[in-house]
C-alpha positions, -999 to 999 in steps of 0.1 A, spaced: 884 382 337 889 417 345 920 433 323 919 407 294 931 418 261 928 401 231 942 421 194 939 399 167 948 408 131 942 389 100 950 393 64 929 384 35 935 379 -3 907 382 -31 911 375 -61 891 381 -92 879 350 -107 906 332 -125 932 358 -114 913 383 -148 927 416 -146 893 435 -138 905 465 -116 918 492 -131 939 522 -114 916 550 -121 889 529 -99 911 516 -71 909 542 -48 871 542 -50 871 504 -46 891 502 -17 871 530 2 842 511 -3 851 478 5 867 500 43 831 514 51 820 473 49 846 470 78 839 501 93 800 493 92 809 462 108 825 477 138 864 460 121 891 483 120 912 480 86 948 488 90 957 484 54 939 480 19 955 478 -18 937 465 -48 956 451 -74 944 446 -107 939 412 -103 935 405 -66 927 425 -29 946 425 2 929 439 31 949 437 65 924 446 96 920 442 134 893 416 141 869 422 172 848 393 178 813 418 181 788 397 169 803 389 136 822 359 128 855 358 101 834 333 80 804 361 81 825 389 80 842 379 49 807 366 30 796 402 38 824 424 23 826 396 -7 793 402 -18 787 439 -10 818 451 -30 810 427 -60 774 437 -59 782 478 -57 814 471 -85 787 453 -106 760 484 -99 780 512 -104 799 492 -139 838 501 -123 848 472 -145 842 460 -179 822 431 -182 805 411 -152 827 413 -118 833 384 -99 
């Protein structure tokens, strides 16, 4: 249909597992950016991002491009916990 328009927005909660107080303020910043260029790689649009220490809310503008929610999630799940684990932002194993 010519002149459709479809905005959807969703917001998502992470938490670290069993709510453990991994992130820590001096690696927020770095976390968050991170976990934007997921959504950003992923042609998604975030409109707002906090970690807390001991959970995530990313708000975002979902475009249906090949990608669903389900997959789109899995993605920036694993990606951020793999580079948090790589580059040692926390202490101990991240998850």
């Amino acid at each position: 249909m010519p002149n459709t328009y479809t905005q959807i927005y969703i917001q998502v909660v992470f938490a670290t597992k069993g709510r453990n107080i991994k992130i820590k303020s001096e690696v927020r910043a770095e976390i968050e950016k991170y976990i934007c260029g997921i959504f950003n790689n992923k042609k998604q649009k975030v409109l707002a991002i906090y970690a807390n220490p001991d959970h995530l809310h990313v708000f975002f503008s979902y475009k249906n491009l090949q990608i669903t929610i389900p997959e789109l999630i899995k993605t920036v799940k694993i990606e951020s916990t793999n580079f948090i684990n790589e580059k040692t932002l926390c202490f101990g194993k991240f998850s």
